[in-house]
C-alpha positions in Angstrom: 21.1 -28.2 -4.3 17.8 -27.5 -5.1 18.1 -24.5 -6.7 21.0 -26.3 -8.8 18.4 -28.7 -9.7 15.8 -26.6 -10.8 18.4 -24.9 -13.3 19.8 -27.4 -15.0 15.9 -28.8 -15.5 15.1 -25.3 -16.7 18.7 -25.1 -19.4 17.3 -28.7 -20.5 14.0 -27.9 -20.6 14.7 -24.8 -22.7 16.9 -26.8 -24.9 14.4 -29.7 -25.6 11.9 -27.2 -26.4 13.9 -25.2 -28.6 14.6 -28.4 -30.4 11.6 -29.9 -30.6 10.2 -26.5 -32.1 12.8 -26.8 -34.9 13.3 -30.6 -35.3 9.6 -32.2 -34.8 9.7 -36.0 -33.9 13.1 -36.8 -35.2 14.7 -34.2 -32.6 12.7 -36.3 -29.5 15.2 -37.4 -27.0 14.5 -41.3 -26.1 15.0 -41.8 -22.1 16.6 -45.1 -21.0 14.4 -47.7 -19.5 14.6 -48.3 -15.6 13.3 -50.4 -12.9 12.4 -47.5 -10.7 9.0 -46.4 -9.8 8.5 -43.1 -11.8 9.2 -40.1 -9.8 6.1 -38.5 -8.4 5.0 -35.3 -9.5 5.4 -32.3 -7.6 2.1 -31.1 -5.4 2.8 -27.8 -7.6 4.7 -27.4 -10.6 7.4 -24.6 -10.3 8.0 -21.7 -12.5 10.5 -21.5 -15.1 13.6 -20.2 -14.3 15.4 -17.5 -16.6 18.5 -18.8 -18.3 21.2 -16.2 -16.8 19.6 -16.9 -13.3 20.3 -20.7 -13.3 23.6 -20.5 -14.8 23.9 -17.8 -11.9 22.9 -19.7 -9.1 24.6 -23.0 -10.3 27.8 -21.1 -10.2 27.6 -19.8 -7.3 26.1 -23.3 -5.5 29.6 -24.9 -7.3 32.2 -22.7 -5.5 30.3 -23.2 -2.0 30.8 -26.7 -2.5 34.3 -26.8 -3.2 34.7 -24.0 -0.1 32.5 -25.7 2.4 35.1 -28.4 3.2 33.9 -30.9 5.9 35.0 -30.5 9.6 37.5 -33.4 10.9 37.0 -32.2 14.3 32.9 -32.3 14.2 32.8 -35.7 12.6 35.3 -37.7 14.9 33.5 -35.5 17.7 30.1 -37.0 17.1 31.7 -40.2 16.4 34.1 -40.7 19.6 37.3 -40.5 17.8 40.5 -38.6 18.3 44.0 -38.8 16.9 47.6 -38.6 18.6 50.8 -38.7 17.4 53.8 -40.0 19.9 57.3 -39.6 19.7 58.6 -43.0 21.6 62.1 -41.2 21.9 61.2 -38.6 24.1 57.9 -40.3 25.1 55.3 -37.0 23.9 52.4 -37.9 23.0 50.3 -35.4 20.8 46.8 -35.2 20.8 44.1 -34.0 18.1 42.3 -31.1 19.5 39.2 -33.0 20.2 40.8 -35.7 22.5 39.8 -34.2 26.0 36.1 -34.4 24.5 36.1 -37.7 23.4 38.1 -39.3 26.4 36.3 -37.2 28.8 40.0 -36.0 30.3 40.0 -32.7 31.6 43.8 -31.7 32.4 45.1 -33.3 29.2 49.1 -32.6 30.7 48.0 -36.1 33.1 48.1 -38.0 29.6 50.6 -36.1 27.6 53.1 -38.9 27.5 53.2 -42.6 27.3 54.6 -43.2 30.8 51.5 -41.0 32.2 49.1 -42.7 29.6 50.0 -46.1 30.7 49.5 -44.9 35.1 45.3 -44.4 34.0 45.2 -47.8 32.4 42.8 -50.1 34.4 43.4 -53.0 35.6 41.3 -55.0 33.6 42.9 -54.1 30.6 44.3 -56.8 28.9 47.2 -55.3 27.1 49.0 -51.2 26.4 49.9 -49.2 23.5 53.7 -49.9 24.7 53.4 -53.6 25.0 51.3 -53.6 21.5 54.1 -51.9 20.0 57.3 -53.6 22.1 56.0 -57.2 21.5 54.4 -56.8 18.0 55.9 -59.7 15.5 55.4 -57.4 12.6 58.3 -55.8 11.4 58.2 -52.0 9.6 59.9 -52.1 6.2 58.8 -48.6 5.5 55.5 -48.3 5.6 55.0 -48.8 9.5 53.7 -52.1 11.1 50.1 -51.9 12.1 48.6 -53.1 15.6 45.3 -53.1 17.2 44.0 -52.9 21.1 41.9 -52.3 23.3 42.0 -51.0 27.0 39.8 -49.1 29.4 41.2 -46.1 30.8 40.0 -44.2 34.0 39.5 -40.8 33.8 43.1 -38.6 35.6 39.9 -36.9 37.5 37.2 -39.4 37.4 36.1 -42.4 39.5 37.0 -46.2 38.4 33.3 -46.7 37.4 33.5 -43.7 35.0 36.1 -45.7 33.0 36.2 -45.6 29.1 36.6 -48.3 27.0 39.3 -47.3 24.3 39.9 -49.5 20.9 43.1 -47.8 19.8 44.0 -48.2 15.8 47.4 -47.4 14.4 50.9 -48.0 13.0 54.1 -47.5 14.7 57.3 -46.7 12.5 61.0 -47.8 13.3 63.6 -46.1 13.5 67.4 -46.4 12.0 68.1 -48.8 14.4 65.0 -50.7 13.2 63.5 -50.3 16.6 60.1 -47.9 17.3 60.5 -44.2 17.0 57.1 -43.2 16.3 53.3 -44.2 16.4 50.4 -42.4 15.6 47.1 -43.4 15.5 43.1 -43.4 16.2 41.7 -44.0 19.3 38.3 -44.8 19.2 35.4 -45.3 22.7 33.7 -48.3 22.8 32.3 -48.5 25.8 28.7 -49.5 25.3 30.0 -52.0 23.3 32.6 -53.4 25.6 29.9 -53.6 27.9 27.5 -55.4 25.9 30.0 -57.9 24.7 31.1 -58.3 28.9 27.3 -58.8 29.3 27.0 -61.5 26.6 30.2 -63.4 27.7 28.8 -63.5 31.0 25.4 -64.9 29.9 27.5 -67.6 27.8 29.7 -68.5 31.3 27.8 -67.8 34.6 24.4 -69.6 35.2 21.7 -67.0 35.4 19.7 -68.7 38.1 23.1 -68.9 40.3 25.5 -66.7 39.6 28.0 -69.4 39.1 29.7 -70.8 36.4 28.0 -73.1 34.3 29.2 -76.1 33.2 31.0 -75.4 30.1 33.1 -72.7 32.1 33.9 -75.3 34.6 35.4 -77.4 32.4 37.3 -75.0 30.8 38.6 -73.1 34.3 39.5 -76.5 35.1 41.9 -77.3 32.7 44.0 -74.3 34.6 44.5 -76.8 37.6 46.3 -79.0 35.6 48.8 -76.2 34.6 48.9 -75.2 38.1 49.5 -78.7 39.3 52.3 -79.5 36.8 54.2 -76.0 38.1 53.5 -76.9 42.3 53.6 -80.7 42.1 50.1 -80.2 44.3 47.2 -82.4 43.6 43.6 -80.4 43.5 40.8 -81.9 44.0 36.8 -81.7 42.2 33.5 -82.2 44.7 29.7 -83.2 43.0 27.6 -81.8 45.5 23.9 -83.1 44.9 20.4 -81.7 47.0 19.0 -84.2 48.4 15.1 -84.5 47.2 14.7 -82.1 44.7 12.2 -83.3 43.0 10.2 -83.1 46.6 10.8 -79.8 46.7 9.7 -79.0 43.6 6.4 -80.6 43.7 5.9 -79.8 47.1 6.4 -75.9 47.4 7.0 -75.0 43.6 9.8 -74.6 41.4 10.2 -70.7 42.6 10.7 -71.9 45.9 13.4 -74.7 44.7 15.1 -71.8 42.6 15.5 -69.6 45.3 16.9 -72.7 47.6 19.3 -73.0 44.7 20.8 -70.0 44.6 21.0 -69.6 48.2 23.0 -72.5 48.3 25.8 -70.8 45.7 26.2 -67.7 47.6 26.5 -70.0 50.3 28.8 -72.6 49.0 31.0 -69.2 47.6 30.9 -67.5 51.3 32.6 -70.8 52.4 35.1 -71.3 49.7 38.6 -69.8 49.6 38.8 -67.3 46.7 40.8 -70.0 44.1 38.5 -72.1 44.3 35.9 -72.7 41.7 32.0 -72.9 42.5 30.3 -73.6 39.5 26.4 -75.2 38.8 26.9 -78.5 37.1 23.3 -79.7 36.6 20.0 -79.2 38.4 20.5 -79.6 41.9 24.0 -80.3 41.6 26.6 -77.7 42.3 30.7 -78.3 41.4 33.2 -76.8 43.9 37.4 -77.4 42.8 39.5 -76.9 45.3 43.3 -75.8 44.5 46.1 -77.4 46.0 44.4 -80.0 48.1 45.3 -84.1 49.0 43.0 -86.7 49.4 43.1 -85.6 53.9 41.9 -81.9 53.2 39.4 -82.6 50.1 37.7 -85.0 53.5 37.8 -81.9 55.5 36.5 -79.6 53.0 33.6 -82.1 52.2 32.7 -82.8 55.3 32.3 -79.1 56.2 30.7 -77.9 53.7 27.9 -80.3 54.3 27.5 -79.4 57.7 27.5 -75.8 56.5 24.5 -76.5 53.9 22.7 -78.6 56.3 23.3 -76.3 59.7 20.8 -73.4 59.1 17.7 -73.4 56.8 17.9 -71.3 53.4 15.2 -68.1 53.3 12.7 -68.3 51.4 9.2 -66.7 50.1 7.5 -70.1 51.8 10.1 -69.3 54.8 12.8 -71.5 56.4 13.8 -74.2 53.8 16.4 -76.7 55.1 18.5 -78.6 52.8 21.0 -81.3 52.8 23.6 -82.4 50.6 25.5 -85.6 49.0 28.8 -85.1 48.1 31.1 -87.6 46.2 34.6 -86.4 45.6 38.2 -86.8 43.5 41.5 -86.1 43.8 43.3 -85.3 40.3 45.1 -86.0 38.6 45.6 -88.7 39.9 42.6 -89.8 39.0 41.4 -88.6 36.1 43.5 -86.4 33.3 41.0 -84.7 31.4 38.0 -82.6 33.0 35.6 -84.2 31.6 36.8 -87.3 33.0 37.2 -85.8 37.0 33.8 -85.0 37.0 32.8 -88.8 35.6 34.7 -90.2 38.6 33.2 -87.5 41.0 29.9 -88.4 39.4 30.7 -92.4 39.8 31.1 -91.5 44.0 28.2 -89.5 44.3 25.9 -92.4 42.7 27.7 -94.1 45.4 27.0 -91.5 48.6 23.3 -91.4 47.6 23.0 -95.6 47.7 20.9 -95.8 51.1 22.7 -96.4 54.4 25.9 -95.2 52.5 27.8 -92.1 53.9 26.7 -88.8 53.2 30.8 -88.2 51.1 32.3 -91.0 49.2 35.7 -90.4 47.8 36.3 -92.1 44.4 38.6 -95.1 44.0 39.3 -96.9 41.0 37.7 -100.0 40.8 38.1 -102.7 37.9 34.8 -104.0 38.4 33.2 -100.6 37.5 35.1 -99.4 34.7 34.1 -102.7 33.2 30.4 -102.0 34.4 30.6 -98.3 32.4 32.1 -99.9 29.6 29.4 -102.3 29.6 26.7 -100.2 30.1 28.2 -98.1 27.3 28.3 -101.0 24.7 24.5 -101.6 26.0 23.8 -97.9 25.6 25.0 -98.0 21.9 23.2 -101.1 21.0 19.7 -99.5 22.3 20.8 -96.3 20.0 21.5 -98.5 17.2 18.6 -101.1 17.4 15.8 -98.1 17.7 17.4 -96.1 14.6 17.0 -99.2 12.6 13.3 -100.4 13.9 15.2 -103.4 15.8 13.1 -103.1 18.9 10.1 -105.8 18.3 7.7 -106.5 21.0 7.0 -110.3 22.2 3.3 -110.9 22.8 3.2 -113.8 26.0 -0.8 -114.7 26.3 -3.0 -114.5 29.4 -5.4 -116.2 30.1 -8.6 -116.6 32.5 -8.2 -119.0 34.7 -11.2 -121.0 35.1 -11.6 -121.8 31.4 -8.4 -121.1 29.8 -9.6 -119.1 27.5 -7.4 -116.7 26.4 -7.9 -113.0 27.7 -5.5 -110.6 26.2 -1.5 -110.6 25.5 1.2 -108.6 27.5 3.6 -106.8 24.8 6.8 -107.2 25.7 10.3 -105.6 24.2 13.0 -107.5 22.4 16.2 -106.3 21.0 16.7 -107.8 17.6 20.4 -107.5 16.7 21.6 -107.6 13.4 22.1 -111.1 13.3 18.5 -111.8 13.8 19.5 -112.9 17.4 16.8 -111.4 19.8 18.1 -110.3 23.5 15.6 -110.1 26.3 15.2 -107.3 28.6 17.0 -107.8 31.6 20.2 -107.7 29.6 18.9 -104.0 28.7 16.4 -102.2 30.7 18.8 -101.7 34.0 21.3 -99.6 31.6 18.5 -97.9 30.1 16.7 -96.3 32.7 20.2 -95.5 33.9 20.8 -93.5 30.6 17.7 -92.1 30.0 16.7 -94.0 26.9 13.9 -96.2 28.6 11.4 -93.4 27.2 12.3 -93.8 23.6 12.1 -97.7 24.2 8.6 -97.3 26.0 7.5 -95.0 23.1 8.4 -97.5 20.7 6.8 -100.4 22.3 3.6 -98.5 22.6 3.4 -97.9 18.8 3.8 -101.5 17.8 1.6 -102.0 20.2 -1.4 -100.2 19.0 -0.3 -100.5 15.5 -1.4 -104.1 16.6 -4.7 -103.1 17.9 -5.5 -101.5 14.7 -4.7 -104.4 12.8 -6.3 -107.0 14.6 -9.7 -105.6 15.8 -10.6 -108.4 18.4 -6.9 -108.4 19.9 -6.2 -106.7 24.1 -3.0 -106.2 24.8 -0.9 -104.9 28.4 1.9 -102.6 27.6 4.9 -101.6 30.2 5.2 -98.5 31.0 9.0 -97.0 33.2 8.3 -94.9 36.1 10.2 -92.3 34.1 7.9 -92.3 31.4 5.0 -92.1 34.1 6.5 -88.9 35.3 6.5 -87.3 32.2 4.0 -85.1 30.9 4.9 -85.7 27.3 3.8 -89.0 27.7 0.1 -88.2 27.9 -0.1 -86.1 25.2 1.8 -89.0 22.8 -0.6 -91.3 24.3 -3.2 -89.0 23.0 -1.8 -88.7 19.8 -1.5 -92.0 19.1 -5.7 -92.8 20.5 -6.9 -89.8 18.4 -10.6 -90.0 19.0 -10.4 -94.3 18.4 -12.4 -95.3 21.7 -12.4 -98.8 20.5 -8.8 -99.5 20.6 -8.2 -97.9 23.9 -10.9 -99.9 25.4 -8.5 -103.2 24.2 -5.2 -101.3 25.6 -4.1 -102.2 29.5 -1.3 -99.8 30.7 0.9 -101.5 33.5 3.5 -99.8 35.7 5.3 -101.3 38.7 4.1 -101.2 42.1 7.7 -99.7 43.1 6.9 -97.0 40.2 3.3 -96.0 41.9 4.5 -95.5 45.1 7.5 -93.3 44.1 4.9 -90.4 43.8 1.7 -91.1 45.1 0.0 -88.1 44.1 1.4 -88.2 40.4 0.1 -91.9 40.4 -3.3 -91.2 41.0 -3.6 -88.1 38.8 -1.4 -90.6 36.1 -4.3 -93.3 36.4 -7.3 -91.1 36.2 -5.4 -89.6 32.7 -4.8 -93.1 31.2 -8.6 -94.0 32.2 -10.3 -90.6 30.5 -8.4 -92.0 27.2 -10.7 -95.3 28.3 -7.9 -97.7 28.6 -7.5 -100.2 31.6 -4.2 -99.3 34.3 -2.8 -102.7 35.9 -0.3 -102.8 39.0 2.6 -104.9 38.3 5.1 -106.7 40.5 2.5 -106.4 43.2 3.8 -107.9 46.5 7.7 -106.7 45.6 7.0 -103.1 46.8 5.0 -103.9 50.1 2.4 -101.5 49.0 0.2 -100.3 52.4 -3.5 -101.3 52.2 -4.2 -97.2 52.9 -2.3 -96.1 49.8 -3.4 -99.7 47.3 -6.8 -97.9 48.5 -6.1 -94.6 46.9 -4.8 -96.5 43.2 -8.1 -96.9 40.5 -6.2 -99.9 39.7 -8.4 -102.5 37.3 -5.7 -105.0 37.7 -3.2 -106.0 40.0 -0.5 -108.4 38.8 1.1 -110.7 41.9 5.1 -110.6 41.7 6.1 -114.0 39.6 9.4 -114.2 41.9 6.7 -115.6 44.8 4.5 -117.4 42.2 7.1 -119.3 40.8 8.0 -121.5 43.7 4.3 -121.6 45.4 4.2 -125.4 45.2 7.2 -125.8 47.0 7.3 -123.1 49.5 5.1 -122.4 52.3 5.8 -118.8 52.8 5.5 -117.8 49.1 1.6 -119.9 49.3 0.8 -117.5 52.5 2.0 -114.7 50.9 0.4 -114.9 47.5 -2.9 -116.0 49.1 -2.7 -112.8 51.5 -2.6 -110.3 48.7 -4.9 -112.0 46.5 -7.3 -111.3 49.4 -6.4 -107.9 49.8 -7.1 -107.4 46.3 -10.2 -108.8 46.0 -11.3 -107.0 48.8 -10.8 -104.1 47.1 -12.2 -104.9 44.5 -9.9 -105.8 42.0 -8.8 -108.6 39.4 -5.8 -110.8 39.6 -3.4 -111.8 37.4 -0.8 -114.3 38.5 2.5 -114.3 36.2 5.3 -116.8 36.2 3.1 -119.5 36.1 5.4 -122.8 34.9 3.3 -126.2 35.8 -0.5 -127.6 36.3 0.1 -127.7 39.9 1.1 -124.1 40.7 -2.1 -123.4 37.9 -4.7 -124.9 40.3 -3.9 -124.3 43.3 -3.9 -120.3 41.9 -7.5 -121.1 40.6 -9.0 -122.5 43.9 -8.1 -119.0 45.7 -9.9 -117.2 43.3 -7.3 -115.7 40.9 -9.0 -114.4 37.5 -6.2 -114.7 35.3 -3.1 -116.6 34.8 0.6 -116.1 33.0 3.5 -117.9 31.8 5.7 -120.6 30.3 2.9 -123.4 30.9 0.1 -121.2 29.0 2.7 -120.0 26.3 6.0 -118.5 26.0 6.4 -114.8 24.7 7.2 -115.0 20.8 7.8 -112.3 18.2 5.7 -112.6 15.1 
């Protein structure tokens, strides 16, 4: 090619020079303009080339070309591919010469017809050539019908792990009878690809961590029990197995430990499964068995075994012998429940039920009016809170404290309100049990704490207490949007109090403390609320760098009239000033109840008879 090209630059060469000799600028051939970067010039400039030599040369470069024709075999060779032709009469298949190459077949007579083909198919192939053919809908009306496959095929003399992976491309064409006489075709190995795309559907069903199905794979195996049901008339039934403290684990050994505990339990929960049965991971530390034909009697049985299983011998681990136990509510569909989604609900409904404390360790679901009306409640709560925070309609109520001796007042509390669209505003209690049920408590306590110090900025000589969920607490996102909102303004975190409840510090004693000395480096106050309703120990309200403690309003409120509530309240507000610390006293509803808080001490006083909590 080279050569060529140097000619035909040496015949126009010669030409342009012959007439630019004769024709001076007029003869001067104008080159198009082009986008491309010029051509860079050779590191040495060739020699001419005579005339006769280059016509020569070009001639003879011409007929190699047309000569040289390309090799079939060498192409489909290097790129898997072989051809066959097969007679469907007498069942002969013929292959192109490369075929024992590319399908790595030595004694090509163990594949020379479609009967002997079909024997090597394996038995993870979905479909054959003969069914692609014998149940094709398309119909040859003379130019043959095409179809596509593919199958894996295992080697006449190879193992079942050498099998190839065949994608098989052709056209069958009818006979006078209008029925298949003849197919040929392309056969083409995919085998690394099959593989990959095995791999990749694997990844998208099976949890990595498990080796079980995940969730979406669950759901969708388990529409196949309802078929199955409708043909046998046999129920099946769907278990929720939940590990008990998790989160335990987790903090106390790691989350490699809890990861290895996790999967042993799958291989476990598999070993002790029949081989129908489904084992997928639902969530976290909840695993999903479905058992196949199975009444309300043996789904009992099965449960009750397969916690003893779990909870029999210890799981091995890197920190050693790690014993588990499980919860386990159960359903039996579909009865009840028609859709998957909606078995797993009700299996979901009886394991809230089997962790309740003192409850059994399996809780079979029953229908119960009360609670569908509850989760259709709660839903209709759930949608509001979605609604009202996408449209700025959570406001915060500010209810003043103030010190008791004087009456001066000391700082506010911040508290949430729902505005609905009517301007109607719906207190907490109706909301906050549904919310921290449904996970949106954190966006509401996020919200409240940016009105909150959006406040603070505007009013330089205002304090405020904001509620914060246990939930929130836990997260470590939390600290860093508290951080974000402070910035570097020591002034307003000085006026900011975070409270959380007593029941909320003692879930976690050690992410309390660490929590309190965060909120305190930002230089904010940390107050104890509801103090008295958790029966914190003196040891552990020791341990707390609590600036505040806030007595539970449920035994302020009736302090004038009972004796117990007066002994009570006057117990912990000597505890606390023992240690230390401030009191506030909430609920506080008459002059009575004010003084007799004031003669025991107490620094600071809340409620009703001070000032009711409004929304500017």
């Amino acid at each position: 090619m080279q050569l060529r090209y140097f000619a035909s630059r040496a015949l126009k060469t010669g030409a342009a020079t012959q007439a630019g000799a004769g024709g001076g600028r007029s003869a001067r051939r104008t080159e198009p303009q082009s986008s491309l970067p010029p051509q860079p010039p050779l590191t040495t400039a060739p020699e001419p080339i005579p005339a006769a030599v280059a016509a020569k040369s070009t001639a003879i470069a011409m007929a190699g070309e047309e000569t040289a024709a390309p090799d079939p075999r060498k192409i489909l060779d290097s790129i898997g591919e072989t051809v066959y032709d097969w007679d469907l009469h007498s069942d002969r298949i013929s292959w192109g010469p490369n075929a024992a190459r590319v399908l790595g077949v030595a004694n090509m007579d163990a594949i020379c017809t479609g009967r002997r083909y079909a024997e090597w198919l394996s038995h993870d192939s979905e479909s054959s050539r003969y069914q692609a053919i014998a149940r094709a809908a398309s119909v040859d009306e003379g130019a043959g019908a095409p179809f596509q496959i593919r199958y894996g095929l295992v080697p006449p003399d190879g193992a079942r792990e050498a099998t190839v992976w065949i994608e098989d491309t052709g056209r069958w064409f009818a006979g006078p009878d209008g029925c298949p006489a003849r197919a040929h075709g392309l056969v083409r190995v995919i085998t690394d690809r099959y593989r990959l795309e095995r791999q990749l559907a694997c990844e998208s069903r099976f949890d990595s961590l498990s080796g079980a199905l995940n969730r979406a794979a669950l759901l969708e195996q388990t529409a196949h029990f309802y078929a199955q049901s409708a043909k046998t008339k046999q129920p099946f039934a769907a278990l929720l197995l939940g590990v008990e403290n998790l989160s335990a684990l987790n903090r106390t050994h790691g989350y490699d430990l809890a990861d290895q505990t996790i999967a042993g339990l799958a291989k476990r929960l598999r070993a002790h499964c029949r081989e129908r049965d489904l084992v997928a991971r639902y969530a976290g530390g909840k695993f999903a068995v479905v058992l196949e034909n199975c009444d309300r009697r043996e789904m009992i049985a099965a449960a009750e075994r397969l916690i003893e299983v779990v909870g029999a011998t210890p799981f091995d681990t890197s920190a050693g012998p790690t014993p588990i136990s499980l919860r386990v509510g159960g359903v039996v569909a579909p009865r009840h429940g028609r859709p998957p989604h909606l078995v797993f609900q009700h299996a979901e409904e009886a394991l809230d039920q089997a962790r309740l404390p003192n409850a059994p360790r399996f809780v079979a679901y029953e229908p119960s009016l009360a609670r569908e009306d509850g989760r259709l409640r709660a839903l209709q709560i759930s949608n509001e809170i979605v609604a009202a925070l996408e449209d700025d309609r959570i406001v915060i109520a500010l209810q003043p404290l103030v010190h008791a001796a004087s009456g001066a007042l000391a700082l506010y509390e911040a508290l949430m309100r729902l505005r609905r669209p009517d301007g109607a505003l719906v207190p907490p209690a109706a909301l906050l049990p549904t919310a921290e049920k449904t996970g949106l408590i954190q966006r509401i306590d996020k919200r409240v704490l940016e009105l909150a110090l959006k406040k603070l900025v505007e009013q330089p000589a205002m304090r405020l207490a904001v509620n914060i969920s246990g939930p929130t607490l836990q997260d470590p996102d939390f600290f860093t949007r508290l951080r974000e909102f402070l910035g570097a303004d020591s002034e307003v975190a000085r006026r900011l109090t975070i409270e959380f409840t007593e029941t909320c510090a003692m879930e976690d004693i050690e992410a309390t403390t660490s929590a309190i000395a965060l909120i305190k480096q930002f230089g904010a106050r940390v107050a104890m609320d509801d103090f008295g309703a958790g029966y914190t120990s003196f040891k552990n309200l020791r341990r707390f760098d609590f600036d505040l403690v806030k007595i539970d309003g449920a035994f302020v409120q009736n302090l004038v009239a009972s004796v117990d509530d007066r002994f009570f309240v006057r117990t912990l507000v000597g505890l606390a000033h023992h240690l230390g610390l401030q009191v506030v006293a909430e609920w506080v509803e008459d002059a009575e109840t004010a003084q007799i808080l004031r003669d025991w001490g107490v620094e600071y006083l809340q409620g009703d008879f001070f000032g009711a909590a409004t929304v500017a």
